[in-house]
C-alpha positions in Angstrom: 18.9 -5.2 -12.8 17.8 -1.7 -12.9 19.0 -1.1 -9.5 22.5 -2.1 -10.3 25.6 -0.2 -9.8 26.9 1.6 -13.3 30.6 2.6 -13.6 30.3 6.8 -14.5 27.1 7.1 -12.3 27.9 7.7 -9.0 25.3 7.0 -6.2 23.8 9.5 -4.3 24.4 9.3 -0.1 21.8 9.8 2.3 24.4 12.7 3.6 23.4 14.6 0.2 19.4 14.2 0.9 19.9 15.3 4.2 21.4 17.7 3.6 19.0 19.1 0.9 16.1 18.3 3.2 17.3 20.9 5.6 17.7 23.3 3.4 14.5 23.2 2.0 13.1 23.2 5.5 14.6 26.7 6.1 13.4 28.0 2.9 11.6 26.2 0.2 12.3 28.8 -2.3 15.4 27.7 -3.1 16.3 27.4 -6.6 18.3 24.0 -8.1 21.0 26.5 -8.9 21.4 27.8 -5.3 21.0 23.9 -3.6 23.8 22.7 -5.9 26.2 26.3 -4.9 25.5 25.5 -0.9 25.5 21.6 -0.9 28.4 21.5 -3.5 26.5 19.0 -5.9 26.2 18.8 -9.5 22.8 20.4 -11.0 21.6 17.1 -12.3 22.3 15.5 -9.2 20.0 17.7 -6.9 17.2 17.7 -9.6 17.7 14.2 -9.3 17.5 14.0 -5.4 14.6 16.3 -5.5 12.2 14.4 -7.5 13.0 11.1 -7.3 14.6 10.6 -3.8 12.1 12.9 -1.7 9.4 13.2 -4.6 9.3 17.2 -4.7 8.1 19.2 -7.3 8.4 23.2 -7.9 5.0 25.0 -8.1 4.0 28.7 -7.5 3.0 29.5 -4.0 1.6 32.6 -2.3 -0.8 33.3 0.5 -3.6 35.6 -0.7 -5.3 37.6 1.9 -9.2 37.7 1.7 -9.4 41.3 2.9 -12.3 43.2 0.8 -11.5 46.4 -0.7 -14.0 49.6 0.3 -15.2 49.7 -3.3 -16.1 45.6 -3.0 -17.5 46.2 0.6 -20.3 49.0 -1.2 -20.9 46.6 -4.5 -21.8 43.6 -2.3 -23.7 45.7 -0.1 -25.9 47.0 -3.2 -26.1 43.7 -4.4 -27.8 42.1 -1.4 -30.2 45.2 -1.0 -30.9 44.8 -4.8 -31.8 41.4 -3.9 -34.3 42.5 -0.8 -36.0 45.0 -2.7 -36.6 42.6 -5.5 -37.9 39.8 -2.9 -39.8 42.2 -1.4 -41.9 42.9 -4.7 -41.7 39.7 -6.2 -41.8 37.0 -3.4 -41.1 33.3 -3.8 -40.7 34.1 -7.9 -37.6 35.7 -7.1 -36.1 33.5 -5.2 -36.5 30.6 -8.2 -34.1 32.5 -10.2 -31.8 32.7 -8.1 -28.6 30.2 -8.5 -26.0 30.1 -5.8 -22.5 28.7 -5.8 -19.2 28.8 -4.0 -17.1 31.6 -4.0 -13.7 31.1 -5.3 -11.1 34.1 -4.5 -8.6 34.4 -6.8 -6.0 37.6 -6.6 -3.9 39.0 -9.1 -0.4 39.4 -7.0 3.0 40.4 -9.7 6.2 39.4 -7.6 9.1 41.5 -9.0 10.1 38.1 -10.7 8.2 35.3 -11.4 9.9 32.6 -9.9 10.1 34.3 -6.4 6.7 32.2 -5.3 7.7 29.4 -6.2 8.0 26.3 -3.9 9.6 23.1 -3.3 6.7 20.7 -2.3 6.0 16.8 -2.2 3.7 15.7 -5.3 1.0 15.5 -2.5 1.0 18.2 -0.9 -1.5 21.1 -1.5 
């Protein structure tokens, strides 16, 4: 009963999710405003589309770069020789204090507006 055809609501065509799907597979950037001025749809209707026909959702999106900086380079460097020296003087002792984990990056990156790394991407999706 749910799926049955309402006077007022049009349908949406598989021509209209097509055509949203290639846009978003030249740039998945794309704001809802800028789909509905290039497809010719309503606003509602290509919010609609995007996350109930093809499941999308907009999240932020960047590529960060894992590049140290000089300074970073010297602090790790007098880190681990802080480390040696310390081993050195106090053996296997030392080394029970130590408690190691995984290194998570995390970059501070500004775009000149905030919504300029954001993505289009399937609930899925990293």
């Amino acid at each position: 009963m749910a799926d049955m055809h309402r006077p007022g609501r049009p349908s949406v065509i598989e021509e209209e999710v097509y055509a949203l799907t290639a846009l978003l597979g030249s740039d998945r950037c794309h704001t809802i405003r800028e789909l509905a001025q290039e497809t010719g749809l309503a606003h509602t209707t290509v919010l609609h589309i995007l996350k109930e026909r093809l499941g999308m959702r907009k999240i932020a999106s960047q590529w960060v770069p894992h590049d140290l900086m000089e300074m970073q380079k010297w602090l790790r460097y007098d880190a681990a020789r802080n480390h040696l020296e310390r081993y050195e003087h106090e053996g296997e002792a030392f080394l029970r204090h130590i408690i190691t984990l995984d290194e998570t990056w995390a970059k501070s990156y500004e775009p000149q507006l905030k919504h300029q790394s954001n993505e289009w991407r399937h609930y899925g999706s990293p």
